[in-house]
Each structure stands twice: as C-alpha cells, then as structure tokens.
VMD Tcl script that draws the C-alpha trace (Angstrom):
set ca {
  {102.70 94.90 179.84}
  {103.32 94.67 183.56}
  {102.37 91.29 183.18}
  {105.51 90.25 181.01}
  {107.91 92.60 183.62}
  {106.50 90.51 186.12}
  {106.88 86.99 184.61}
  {110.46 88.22 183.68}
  {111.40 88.50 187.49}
  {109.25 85.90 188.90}
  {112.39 82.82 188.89}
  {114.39 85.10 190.87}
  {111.98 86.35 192.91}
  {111.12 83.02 194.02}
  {114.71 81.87 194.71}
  {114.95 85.31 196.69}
  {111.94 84.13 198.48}
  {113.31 80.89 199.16}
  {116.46 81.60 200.58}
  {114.80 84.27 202.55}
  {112.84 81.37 204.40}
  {115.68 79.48 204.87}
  {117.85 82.10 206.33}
  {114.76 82.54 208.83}
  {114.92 78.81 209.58}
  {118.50 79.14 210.20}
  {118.39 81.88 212.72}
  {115.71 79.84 214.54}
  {118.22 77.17 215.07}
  {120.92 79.01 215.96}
  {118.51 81.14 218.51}
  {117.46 77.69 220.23}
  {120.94 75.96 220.68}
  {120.60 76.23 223.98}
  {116.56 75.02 224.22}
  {116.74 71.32 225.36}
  {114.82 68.99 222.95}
  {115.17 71.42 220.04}
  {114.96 69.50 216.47}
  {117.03 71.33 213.79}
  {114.63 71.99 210.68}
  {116.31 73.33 207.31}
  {114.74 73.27 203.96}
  {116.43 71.66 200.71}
  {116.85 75.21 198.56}
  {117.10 72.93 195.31}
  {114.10 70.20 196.03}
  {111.86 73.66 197.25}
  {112.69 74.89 194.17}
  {111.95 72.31 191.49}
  {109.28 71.33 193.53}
  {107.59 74.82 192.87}
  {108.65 74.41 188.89}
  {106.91 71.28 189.01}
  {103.57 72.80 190.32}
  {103.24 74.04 186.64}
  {105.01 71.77 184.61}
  {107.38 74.27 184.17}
  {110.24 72.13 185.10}
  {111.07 70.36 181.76}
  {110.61 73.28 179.78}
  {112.05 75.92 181.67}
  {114.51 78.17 179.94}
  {117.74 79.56 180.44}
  {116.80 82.65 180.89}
  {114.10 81.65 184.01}
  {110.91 83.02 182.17}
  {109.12 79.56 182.88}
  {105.80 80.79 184.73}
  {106.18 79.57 188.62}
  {102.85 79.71 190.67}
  {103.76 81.07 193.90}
  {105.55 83.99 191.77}
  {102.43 84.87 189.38}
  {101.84 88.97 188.97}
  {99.85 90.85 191.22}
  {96.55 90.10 190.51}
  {93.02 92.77 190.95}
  {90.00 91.55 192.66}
  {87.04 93.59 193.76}
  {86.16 93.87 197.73}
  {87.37 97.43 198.97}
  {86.60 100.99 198.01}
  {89.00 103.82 197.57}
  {87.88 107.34 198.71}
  {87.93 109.72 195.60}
  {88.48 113.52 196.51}
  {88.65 114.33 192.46}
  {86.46 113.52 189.64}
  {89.86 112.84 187.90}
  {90.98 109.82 190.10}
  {89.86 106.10 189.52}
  {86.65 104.45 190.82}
  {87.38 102.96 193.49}
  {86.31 99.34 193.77}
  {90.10 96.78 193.38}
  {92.06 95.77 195.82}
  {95.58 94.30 194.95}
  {95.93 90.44 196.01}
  {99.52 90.02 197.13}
  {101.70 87.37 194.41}
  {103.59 85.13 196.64}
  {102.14 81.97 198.43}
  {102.54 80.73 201.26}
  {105.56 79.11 202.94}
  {103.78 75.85 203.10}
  {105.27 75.70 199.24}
  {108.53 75.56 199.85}
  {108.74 71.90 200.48}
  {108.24 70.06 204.16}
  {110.72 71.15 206.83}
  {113.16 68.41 207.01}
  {115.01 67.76 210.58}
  {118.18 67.61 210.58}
  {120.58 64.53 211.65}
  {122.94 65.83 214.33}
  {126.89 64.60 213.61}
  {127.33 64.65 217.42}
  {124.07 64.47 219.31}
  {123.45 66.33 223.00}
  {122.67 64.52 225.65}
  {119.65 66.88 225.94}
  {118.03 65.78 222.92}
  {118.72 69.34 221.12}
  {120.18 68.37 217.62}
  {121.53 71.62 217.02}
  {125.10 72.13 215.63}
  {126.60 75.75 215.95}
  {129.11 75.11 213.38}
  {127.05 73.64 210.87}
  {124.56 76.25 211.51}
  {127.13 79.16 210.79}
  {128.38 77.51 207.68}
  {124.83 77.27 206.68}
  {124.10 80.53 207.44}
  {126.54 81.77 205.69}
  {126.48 79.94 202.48}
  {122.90 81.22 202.41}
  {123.32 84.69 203.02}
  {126.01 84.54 200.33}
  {123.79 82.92 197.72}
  {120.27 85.32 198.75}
  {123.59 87.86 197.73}
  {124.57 86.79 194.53}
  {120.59 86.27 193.73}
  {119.83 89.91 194.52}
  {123.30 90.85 191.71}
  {121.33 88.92 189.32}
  {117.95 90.52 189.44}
  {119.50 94.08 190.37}
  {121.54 93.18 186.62}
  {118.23 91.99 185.34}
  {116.68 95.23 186.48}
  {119.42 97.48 185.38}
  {119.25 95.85 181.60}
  {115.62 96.54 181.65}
  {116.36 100.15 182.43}
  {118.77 100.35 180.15}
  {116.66 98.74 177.33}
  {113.62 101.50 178.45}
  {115.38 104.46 178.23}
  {117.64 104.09 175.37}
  {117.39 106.01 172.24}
}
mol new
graphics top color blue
foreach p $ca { graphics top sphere $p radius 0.5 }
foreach p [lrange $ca 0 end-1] q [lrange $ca 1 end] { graphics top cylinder $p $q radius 0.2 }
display resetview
C-alpha cells in the first residue's frame, strides 16, 4: 500500500530533488564570483529530467498525472544488516534497516559550464545577473513544485478520511 503512496509522489519528488541541486549549484556560483578562474556549472532542469524518465523507459509512456515509475525516486526499500534493541516482547524483531530512495546526484545529468556573455579578464565566467535571474526562476519553480505535491498530499488526505 505504501508502495502505490510512494509511486504516486515519486515525479514530484524527483523534480523537487532536481531543482534542489540546482539551486545548490547556483549558490556555488554566486559564492565564487569573486574566485579567479571560476567556471560557472548549471544543470539543464528539463534534459536532467527526461534523462531520469528515460532510465526506465518511462518517458514515452508517462502519464499526465506523473505516476510513470522513475528510478532514482523508487520507495524505500528493507534490507537486512542492523539490529534493533527490543525492550518488549511486543515490538518487532529487529533485523531491517531502511535503504534511503533517492540516488545520487551523479543522475541528474553532467554539469554543463556555462558560456559567459561578457567574459573577465580573470578567467571567472561568472555573471551576477544571470545568476540572480537564475536563482530566482528556480526558487520560484522548487515553489510552485512543493503547491503541487502539498495539493497532491492534501487530496490524498482528503480522499483517506472522508466518509
């Protein structure tokens, strides 16, 4: 059951998780304007993320709705390897461990350097008001992905506890 909550969640937890790198990539930039020789590295939000639909074929069949299966956003899955302490006879034995969903940011495309509209003399390639514009446009669209799944979320909700 968890399962099919998960899957439900997992398109727009990956675009969450994508624009969550970026905006990290962006603050690096804007961090090393000053740092002669710097290279300006973004990633493409919309090549990351077919790229990661077409890891499992997903991308010609993917719905409307984003229930197409993405790898890097797969439910949390149980493994053995540690032991939990019981104190009760009415707990669970104690031998899973939970193996964390998301992969690695290695998936979200390669870094791509940026071409500078006006390049420094010191070699940095760093724009400040690209980078701000970038930043922002990011910030606003991790925003309006967190309205969808909170409205995902709150439908669910809704759905579970109606009469």
């Amino acid at each position: 059951m968890l399962d099919k909550l998960d899957n439900e969640f997992a398109f727009g937890r990956e675009a969450l998780d994508v624009r969550a790198y970026r905006q990290e990539l962006l603050s690096s930039n804007i961090a090393n304007a000053d740092t002669p020789g710097y290279k300006a590295r973004d990633v493409d939000f919309s090549s990351a993320l077919a790229g990661a639909l077409k890891k499992t074929g997903a991308a010609s069949d993917a719905t409307a709705s984003g229930t197409a299966t993405l790898q890097m956003a797969q439910p949390v899955s149980v493994s053995t390897g540690a032991s939990l302490a019981t104190t009760s006879a009415g707990h669970m034995s104690g031998t899973t461990t939970l193996t964390a969903s998301g992969g690695s940011t290695d998936d979200y495309g390669k870094l791509a350097y940026r071409i500078p509209s006006q390049p420094a003399l010191d070699g940095n390639t760093v724009d400040m008001d690209s980078e701000r514009v970038q930043f922002a446009d990011n910030a606003l669209h991790f925003e309006a992905g967190m309205t969808v799944v909170s409205s995902q979320i709150k439908t669910m909700l809704s759905a579970i506890t109606s009469n």
